[in-house]
C-alpha positions in Angstrom: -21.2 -7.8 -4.4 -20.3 -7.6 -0.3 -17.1 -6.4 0.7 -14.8 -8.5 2.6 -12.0 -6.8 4.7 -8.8 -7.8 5.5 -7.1 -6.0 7.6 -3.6 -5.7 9.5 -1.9 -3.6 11.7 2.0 -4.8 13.2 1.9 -8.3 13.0 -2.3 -8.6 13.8 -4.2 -9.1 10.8 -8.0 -10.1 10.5 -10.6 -11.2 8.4 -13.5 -9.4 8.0 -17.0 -10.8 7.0 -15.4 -13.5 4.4 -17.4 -13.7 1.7 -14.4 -14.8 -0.6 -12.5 -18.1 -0.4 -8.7 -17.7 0.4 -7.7 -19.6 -2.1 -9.3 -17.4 -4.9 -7.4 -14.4 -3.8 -4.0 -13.4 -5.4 -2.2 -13.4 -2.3 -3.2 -14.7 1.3 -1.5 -13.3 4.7 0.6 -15.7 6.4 -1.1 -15.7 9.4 -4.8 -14.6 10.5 -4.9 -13.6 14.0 -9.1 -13.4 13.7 -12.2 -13.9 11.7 -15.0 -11.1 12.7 -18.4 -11.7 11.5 -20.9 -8.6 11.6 -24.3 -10.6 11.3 -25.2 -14.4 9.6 -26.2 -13.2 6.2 -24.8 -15.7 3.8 -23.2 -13.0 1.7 -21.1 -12.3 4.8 -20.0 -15.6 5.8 -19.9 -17.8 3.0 -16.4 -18.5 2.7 -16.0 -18.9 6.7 -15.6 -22.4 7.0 -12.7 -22.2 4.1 -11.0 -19.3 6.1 -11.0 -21.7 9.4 -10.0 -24.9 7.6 -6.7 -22.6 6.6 -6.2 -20.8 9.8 -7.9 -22.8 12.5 -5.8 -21.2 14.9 -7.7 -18.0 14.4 -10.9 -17.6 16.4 -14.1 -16.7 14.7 -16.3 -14.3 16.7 -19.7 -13.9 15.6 -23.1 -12.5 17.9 -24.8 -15.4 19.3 -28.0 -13.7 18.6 -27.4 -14.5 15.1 -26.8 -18.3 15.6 -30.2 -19.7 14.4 -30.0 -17.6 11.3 -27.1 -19.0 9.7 -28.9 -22.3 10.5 -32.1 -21.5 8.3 -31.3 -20.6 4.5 -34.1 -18.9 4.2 -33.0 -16.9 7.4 -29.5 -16.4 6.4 -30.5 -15.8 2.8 -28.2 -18.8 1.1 -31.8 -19.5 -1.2 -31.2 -16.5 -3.1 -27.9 -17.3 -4.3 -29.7 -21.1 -4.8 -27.2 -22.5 -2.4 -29.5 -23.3 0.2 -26.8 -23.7 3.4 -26.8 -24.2 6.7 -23.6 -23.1 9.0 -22.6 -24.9 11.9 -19.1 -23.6 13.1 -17.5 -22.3 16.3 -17.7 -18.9 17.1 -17.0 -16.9 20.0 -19.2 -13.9 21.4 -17.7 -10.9 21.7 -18.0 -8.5 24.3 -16.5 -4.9 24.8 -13.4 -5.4 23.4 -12.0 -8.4 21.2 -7.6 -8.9 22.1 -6.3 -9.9 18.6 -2.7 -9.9 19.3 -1.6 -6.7 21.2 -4.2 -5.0 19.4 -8.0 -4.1 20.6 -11.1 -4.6 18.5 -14.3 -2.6 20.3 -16.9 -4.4 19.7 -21.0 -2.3 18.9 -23.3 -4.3 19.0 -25.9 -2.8 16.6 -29.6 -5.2 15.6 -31.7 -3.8 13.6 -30.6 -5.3 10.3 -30.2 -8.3 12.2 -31.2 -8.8 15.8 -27.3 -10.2 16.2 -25.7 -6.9 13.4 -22.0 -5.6 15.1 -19.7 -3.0 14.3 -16.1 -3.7 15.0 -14.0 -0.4 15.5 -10.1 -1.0 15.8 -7.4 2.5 15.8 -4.8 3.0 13.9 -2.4 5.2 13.4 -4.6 7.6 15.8 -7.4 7.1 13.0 -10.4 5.4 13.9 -11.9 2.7 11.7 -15.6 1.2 11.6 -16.5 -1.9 10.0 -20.2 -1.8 10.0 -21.1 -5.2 8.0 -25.0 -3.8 7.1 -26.0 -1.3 9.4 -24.9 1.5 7.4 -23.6 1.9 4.1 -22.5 5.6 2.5 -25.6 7.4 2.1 -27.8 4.3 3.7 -28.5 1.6 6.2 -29.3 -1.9 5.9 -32.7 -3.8 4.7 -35.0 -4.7 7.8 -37.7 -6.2 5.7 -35.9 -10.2 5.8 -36.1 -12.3 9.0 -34.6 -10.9 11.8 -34.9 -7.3 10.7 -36.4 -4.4 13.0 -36.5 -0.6 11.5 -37.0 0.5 15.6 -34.1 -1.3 16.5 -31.6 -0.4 13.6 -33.1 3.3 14.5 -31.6 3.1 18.1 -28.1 1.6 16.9 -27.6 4.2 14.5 -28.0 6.7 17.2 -25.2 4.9 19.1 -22.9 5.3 16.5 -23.8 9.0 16.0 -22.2 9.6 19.3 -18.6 8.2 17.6 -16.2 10.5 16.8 -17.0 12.5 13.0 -13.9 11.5 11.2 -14.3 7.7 12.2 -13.9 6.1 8.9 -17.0 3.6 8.0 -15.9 0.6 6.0 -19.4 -0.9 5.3 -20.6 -4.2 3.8 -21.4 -3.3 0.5 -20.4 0.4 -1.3 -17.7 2.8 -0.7 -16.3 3.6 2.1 -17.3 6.8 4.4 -17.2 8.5 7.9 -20.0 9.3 10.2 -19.3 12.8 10.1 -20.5 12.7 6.4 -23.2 10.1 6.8 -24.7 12.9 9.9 -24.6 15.4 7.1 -25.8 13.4 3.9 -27.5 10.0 5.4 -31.2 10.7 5.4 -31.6 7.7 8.2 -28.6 9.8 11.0 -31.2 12.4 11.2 -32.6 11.2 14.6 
């Protein structure tokens, strides 16, 4: 029940948080030009090893604050889908800014669900959108009761993202989609 993103703009086109194999979809881009990971939760990188193997060409960037959590199963919380796995793959860390073609990812980096949670922001069409993996859904934000989790922490990132423009849409790792200007007005946890 997490949402994967894939997303493309010109000829760029990335994966977001794949949590679905490539070969189960109906149709697969040609090329993948990068795989984002927001934090190590098994629901959010499951299928990343498949998504390499296709497009090994395609970097994976993940936080290396997150790297002994998709490690542990318990950590990355593979037991509760009775998988039990461990990830071993190469990422890159972002920083700033991720160059996916001649296109710019920003990069947030946000802990508090987990101490290595990001938020990717990329423009389009002069309209901002936020993938925020599970720091904040519509009308929520993300667990910080499983290993890594810190409410003061996920506190202080969502006051970063308060400061984003209101009409930045939030695309968010499980629900519907949103903008922060709504989740100010509606989301009990942006009332800092």
């Amino acid at each position: 029940m997490s949402n994967m993103y894939l997303a493309s703009a010109g000829d760029v086109t990335f994966v977001i948080d794949p949590s679905v194999a490539p070969d189960s979809l109906p149709s697969v881009p040609e090329a993948v030009t990068a795989i984002l990971i927001t934090h190590g939760h098994y629901d959010h990188i499951k299928c990343v090893e498949e998504w390499h193997n296709k497009f090994p060409e395609a970097p994976i960037y993940m936080s290396s604050a997150d790297k002994d959590l998709i490690r542990d199963p318990v950590a990355n919380c593979s037991y509760m889908d009775m998988a039990r796995k461990t990830f071993e793959f190469p990422y890159l860390v972002p920083e700033g800014t991720i160059r996916a073609g001649d296109m710019e990812i920003g990069v947030i980096t946000t802990p508090g669900h987990t101490m290595g949670s990001l938020c990717y922001m990329f423009t389009d069409e002069d309209k901002n959108y936020l993938f925020t993996g599970d720091t904040v859904f519509s009308g929520s934000v993300g667990r910080t009761d499983m290993p890594g989790g810190n409410f003061a922490l996920l506190n202080r990132s969502i006051g970063e993202l308060c400061k984003l423009d209101p009409d930045t849409v939030i695309l968010p790792g499980h629900g519907p989609e949103s903008t922060i200007g709504a989740e100010m007005d509606s989301n009990p946890f942006f009332e800092i």
